[in-house]
N, C-alpha and C positions, 0 to 999 in steps of 0.2 A: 709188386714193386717194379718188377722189368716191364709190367704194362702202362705204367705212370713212365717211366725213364722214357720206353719207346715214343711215346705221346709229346712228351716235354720237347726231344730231337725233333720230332716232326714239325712241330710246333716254331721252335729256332730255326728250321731249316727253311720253313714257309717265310720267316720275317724275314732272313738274308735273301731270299728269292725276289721279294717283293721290294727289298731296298735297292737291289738292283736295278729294276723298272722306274726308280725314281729320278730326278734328274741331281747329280751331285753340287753345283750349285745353279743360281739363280740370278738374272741378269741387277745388278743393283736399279737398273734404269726401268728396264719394260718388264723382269721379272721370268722373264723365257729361262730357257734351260740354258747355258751355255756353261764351256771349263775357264771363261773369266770373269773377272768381277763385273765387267763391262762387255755386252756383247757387240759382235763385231757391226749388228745391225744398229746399233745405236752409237757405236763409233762409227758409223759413214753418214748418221744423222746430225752430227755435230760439224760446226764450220772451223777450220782451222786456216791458220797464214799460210799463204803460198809465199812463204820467204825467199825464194829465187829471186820475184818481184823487186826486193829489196835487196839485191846482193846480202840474204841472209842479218839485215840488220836494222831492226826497226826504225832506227833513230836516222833511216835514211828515207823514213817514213813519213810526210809533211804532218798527217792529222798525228798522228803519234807522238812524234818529236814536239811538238809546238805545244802538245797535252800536259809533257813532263817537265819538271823543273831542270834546271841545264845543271849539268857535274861533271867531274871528271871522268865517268866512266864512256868508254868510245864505243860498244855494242849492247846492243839490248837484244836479246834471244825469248821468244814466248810462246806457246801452240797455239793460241787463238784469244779471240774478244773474250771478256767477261760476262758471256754471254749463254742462255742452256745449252747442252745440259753443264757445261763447264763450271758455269758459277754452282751450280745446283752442289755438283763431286768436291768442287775446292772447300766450299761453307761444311759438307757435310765431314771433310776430311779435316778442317781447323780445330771443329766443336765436336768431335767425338767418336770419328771413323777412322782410325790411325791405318789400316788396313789398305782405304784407298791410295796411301803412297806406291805403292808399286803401280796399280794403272793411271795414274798422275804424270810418276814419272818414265813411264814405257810411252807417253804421248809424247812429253815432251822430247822426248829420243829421237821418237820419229818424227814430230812434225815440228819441233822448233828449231832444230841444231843441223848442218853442215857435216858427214862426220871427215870431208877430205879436206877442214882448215883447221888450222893447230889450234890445239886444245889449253884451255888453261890448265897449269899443272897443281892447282890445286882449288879445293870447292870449299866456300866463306859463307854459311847460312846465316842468317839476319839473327840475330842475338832475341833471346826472350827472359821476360822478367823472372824474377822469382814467383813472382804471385801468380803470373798465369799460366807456368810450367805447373805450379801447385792446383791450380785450377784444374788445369785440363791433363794433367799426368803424362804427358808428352811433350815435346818440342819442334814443331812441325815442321819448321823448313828442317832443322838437324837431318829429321827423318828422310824426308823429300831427298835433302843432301844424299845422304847414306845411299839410299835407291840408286838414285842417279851416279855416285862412286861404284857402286856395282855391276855398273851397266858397261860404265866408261874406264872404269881403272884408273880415276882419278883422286888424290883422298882428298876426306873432307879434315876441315879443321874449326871443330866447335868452339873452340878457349882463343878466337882472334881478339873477339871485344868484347864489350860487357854490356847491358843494358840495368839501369836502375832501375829502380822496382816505382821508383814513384819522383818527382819533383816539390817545390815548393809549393804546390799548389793540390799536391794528391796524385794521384792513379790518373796516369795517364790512357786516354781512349783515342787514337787516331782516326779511328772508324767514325766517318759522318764530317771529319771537322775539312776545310778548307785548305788551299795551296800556304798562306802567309800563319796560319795558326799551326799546323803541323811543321813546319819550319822553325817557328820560336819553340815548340816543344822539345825537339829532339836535340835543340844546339845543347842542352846538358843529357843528354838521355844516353848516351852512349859513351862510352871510353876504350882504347886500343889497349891489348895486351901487349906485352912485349915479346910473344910468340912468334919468329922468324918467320918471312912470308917471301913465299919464289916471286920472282919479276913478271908473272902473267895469272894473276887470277880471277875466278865468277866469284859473284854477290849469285846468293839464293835465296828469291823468297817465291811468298807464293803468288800473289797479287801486288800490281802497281796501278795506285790511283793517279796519283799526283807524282809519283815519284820520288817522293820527301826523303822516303826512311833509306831507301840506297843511295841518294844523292847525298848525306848525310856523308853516311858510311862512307863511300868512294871517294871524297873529299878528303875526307879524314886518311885515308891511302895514301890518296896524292899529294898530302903536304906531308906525309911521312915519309913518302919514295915518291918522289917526280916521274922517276922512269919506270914505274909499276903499269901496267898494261890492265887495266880492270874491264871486265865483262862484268853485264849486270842477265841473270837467268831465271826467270819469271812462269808462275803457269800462264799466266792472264796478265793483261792487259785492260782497263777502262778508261779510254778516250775520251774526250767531252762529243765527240762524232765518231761515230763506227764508220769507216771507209767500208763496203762490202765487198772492192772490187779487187781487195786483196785475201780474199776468202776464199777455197777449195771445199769439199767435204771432205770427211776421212776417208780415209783407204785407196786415194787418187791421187798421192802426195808421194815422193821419194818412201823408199821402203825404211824401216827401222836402222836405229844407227847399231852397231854391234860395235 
């Protein structure tokens, strides 16, 4: 029996040996060994804004600005084009990799944001339906939010507004449709809570096409408080023209906001 036990310990002690030579995770992108989700060789493969360019605010951005619908918010903040591996992280983190919020929003830390201009003092993530919260069992800017209140110390506040589950017409899909049809959708798709809001906040989402669904929102701010100061805080960005001469790669950018 003690020759069975000592065999068995052997045996255990070989598997903890050998889990050690293993690499503990795995780069989501190229699959290398590294200790993030994202290695750093595949963060300096990626293009991001050099927002300096822009005094840190896209919408002083000609192709940019001229892409999105016009509203009341005065700053647009983003890490880069909707473009690989970006788009690849954002889609994989909407439909199913709740995980990726944290290297989402440790890019965006470091390559979308300023950290020596004042901060909004609190984070408004893009409302989601009931059905697709039920769908996909998370709420992804919420999430994205949260990270990014972590990061920053700034909170987030999920109960601002509300999104309906559906319209006159069914289940609404933004994804695919146009500047003037996402516009007539969301003028009923949304409603403000009566939840107290400080005089400087971000809109969070994940991607802006057209800009419909925060131009909504922010709107909807500013005829509730004129004097509300709205930031809108984006991963991406899709242009109808990608400018490339406002692009950097990683790791050659201002270091991480802390």
């Amino acid at each position: 029996m003690s020759k069975i036990k000592t065999e068995i310990t052997k045996y255990l002690s070989g598997l903890r040996f050998a889990a050690k030579l293993l690499p503990e995770r795995l780069c989501y992108l190229c699959q290398q060994s590294t200790d993030t989700l994202v290695c750093q060789h595949c963060e300096q493969d990626c293009l991001f804004f050099n927002l300096p360019m822009c005094d840190y605010n896209l919408l002083n951005w000609t192709v940019i600005r001229n892409a999105l619908v016009t509203a009341k918010h005065t700053r647009v903040c983003a890490a880069g084009y909707y473009q690989w591996p970006l788009d690849y992280l954002v889609r994989e983190f909407k439909y199913g990799q709740p995980q990726l919020a944290d290297t989402l929003a440790d890019w965006f830390c470091r390559y979308g944001l300023n950290a020596r201009r004042p901060m909004p003092q609190c984070l408004l993530p893009v409302p989601t339906s009931v059905w697709r919260y039920t769908r996909r069992q998370y709420h992804q800017t919420a999430l994205l939010s949260a990270c990014l209140s972590k990061r920053l110390g700034i909170e987030t506040q999920t109960h601002w507004a509300r999104r309906s589950a559906s319209v006159k017409y069914g289940f609404m899909h933004q994804q695919g449709q146009g500047r003037k049809a996402r516009l007539t959708n969301l003028n009923k798709a949304y409603t403000l809570t009566a939840e107290p809001l400080p005089a400087h906040v971000a809109i969070i989402d994940d991607v802006m096409t057209t800009g419909a669904t925060v131009a909504t929102l922010s709107n909807m701010l500013h005829k509730r408080n004129p004097a509300m100061q709205i930031e809108v805080w984006t991963m991406a960005v899709t242009p109808l023209n990608a400018d490339g001469t406002l692009l950097l790669p990683g790791r050659q950018l201002a270091p991480r906001a802390r």
